[in-house]
N, C-alpha and C positions, 0 to 999 in steps of 0.2 A: 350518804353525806360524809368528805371529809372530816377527820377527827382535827378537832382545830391545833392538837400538838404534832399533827403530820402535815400543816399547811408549809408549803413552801416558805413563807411571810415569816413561819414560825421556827423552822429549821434554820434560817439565815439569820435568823436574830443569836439563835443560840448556838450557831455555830463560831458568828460572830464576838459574843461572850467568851464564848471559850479560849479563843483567839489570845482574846484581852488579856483573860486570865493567865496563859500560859506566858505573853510577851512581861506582864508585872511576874512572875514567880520569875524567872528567866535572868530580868533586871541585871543581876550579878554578873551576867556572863557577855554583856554588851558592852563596847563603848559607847558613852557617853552618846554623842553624837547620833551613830547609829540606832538608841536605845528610843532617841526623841523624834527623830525622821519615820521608822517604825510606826510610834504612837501616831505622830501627826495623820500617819496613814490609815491609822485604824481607827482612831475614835471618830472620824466622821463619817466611816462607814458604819458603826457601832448604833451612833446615833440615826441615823437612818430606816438601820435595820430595826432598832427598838421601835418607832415611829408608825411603822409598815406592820408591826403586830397587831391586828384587833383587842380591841378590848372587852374582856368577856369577864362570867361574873365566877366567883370560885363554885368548885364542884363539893367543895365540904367544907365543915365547919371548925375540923381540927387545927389547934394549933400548927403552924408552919414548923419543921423540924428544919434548925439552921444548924450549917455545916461547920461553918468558918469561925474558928478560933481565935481565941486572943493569941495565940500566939503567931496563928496563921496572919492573921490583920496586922498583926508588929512584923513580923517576916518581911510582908509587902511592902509596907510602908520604911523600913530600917533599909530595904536592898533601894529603892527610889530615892529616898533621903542621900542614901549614900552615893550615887552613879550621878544625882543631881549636885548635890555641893549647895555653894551659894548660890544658884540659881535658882535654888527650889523655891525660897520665898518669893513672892510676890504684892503687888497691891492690888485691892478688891474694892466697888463700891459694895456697904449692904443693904441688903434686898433683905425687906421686910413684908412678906406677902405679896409681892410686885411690887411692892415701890420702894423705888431708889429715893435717897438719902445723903446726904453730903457725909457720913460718918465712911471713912476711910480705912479698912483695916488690912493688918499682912495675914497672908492666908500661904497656904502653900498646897503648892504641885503632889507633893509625897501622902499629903491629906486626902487630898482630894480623889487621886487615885486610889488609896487602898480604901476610901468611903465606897467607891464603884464596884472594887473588886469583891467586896465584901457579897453586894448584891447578886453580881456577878458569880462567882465561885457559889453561894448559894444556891444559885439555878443550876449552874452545869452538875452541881453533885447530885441534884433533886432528878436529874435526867439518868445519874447514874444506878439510882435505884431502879427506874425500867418499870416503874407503876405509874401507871395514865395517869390517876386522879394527885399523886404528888407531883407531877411533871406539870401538867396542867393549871394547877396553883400555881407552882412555883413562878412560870408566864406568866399569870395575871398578876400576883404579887411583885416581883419584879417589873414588870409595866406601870403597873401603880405606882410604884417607890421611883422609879424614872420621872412623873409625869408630878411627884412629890416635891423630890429632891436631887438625884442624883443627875439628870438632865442640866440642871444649872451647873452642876458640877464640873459635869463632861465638858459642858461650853466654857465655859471660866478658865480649867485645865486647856482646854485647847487653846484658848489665845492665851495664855502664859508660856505654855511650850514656844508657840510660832515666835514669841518675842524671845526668846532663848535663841541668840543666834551662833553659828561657828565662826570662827576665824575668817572663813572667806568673804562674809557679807559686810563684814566690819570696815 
């Protein structure tokens, strides 16, 4: 029986992470424009590919070992902040367990993303170690944390980017 961290399902999820992670570290070196067409491109395939993961139950009981740093988490979010400008704010309805609420608040873009990359960049270094039973966790806990929180995140971030528009549509 395949190992379910060699499933295809499960390879494209986290190849796709990586992805993510590498296009939010990178942030600095785009413009602007470019930087959000990219994204547009990738979190719905992101989302997807999370989606198409099974979900399985962890293989141990140990604490989860998280990679990502406070300063790594300000990194991502200070290079987004910055490449975004005033467009990173936005307005949110909130969602309180599912239900929507007329309370109106600004959220932002730069948030939102380095909330994901966190999970993100978590799992791809959990793959860096090359031990099954961290690797393994690390999918299913990121899949959880998807199907928690960062899921609404991803979608929220994506129609905030789409209304972000260039020069030409204006």
């Amino acid at each position: 029986m395949e190992s379910f961290i060699y499933k295809d399902s499960t390879i494209a999820f986290v190849t796709a992470a990586a992805q993510t992670c590498l296009l939010v570290e990178k942030s600095n070196e785009y413009e602007r424009e470019e930087w959000r067409e990219q994204m547009l491109r990738l979190l719905p395939v992101l989302y997807l590919r999370t989606r198409l993961v099974d979900q399985e139950e962890l293989m141990t009981e140990d604490e989860p070992q998280r990679f990502v740093t406070e300063e790594d988490y300000n990194y991502a979010l200070a290079g987004i902040r910055n490449l975004l400008g005033p467009d990173d704010a936005y307005l949110d309805v909130f969602v309180d367990q599912g239900i929507y609420t007329d309370e109106v608040q600004t959220a932002y873009i730069s948030e939102g993303i380095a909330d994901i990359y966190q999970e993100l960049k978590d799992l791809a270094a959990a793959f860096q170690t090359g031990e099954e039973a961290i690797m393994h966790d690390a999918v299913v806990l990121c899949r959880e944390a998807f199907e928690m929180h960062w899921g609404r995140k991803l979608i929220a971030v994506m129609r905030a980017l789409h209304e972000i528009s260039d020069s030409s549509y204006k």
